[in-house]
C-alpha positions as CSV (number, residue, x, y, z in Angstrom):
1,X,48.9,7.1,-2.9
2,X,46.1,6.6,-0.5
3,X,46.9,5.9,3.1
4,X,45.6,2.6,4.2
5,X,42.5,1.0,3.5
6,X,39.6,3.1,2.9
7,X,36.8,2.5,5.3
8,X,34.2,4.0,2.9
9,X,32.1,2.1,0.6
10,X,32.2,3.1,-2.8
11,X,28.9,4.8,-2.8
12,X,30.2,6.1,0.5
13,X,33.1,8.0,-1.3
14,X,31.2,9.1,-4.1
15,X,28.7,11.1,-2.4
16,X,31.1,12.2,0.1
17,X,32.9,13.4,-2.8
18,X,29.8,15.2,-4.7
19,X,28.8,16.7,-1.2
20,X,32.7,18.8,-0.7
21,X,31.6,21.5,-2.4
22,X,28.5,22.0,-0.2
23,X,25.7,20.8,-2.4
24,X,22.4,20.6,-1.0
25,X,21.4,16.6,-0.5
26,X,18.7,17.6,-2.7
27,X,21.0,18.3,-5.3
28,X,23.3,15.8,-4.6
29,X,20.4,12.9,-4.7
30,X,19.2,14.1,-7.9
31,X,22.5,13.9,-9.6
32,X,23.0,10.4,-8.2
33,X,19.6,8.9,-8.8
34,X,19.0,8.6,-5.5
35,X,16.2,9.6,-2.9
36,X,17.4,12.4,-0.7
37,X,17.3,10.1,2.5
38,X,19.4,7.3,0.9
39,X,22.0,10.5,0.2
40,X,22.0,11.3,4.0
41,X,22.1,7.7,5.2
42,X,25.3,7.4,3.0
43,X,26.8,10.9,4.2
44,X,25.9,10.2,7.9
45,X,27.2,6.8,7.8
46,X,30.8,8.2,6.5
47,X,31.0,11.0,8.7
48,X,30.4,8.7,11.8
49,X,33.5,6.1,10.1
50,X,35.8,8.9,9.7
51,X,35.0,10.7,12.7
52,X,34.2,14.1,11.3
53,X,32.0,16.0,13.8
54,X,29.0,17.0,14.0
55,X,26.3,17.3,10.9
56,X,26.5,20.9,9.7
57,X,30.4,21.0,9.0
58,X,30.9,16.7,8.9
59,X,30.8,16.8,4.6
60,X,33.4,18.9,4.4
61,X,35.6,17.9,7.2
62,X,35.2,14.3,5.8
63,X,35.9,14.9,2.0
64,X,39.0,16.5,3.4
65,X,39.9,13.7,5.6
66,X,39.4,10.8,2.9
67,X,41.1,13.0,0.0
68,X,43.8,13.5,2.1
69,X,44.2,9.8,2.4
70,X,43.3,9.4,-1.2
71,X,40.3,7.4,-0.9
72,X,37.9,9.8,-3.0
């Protein structure tokens, strides 16, 4: 059961979601159909609504923060 509302946006979660294992935006933006600076707009825009820290550790700290509140 996810704890409150989800802040993210969907694209938000999913990227936040295919970046927890420490995939390279690269990687991540090819998978997605994405440009690589759309990926990090997304990932920078959730870290900063869930408060995660600073750039080289936010992904993970932020898939673990909306996981653990169910909202990816």
């Amino acid at each position: 059961m996810a704890a409150g509302d989800s802040p993210l946006t969907a694209r938000e979660a999913d990227l936040l979601s295919r970046a927890s294992d420490g995939a390279p935006v690269a990687d991540i933006a090819r998978r997605a159909f994405l440009a690589p600076g759309t990926v990090r707009d997304h990932l920078s825009s959730a870290v900063a609504k869930l408060t995660a820290g600073n750039r080289h550790i936010a992904a993970h700290i932020a898939a673990h923060i909306a996981r653990s509140h169910g909202w990816i």
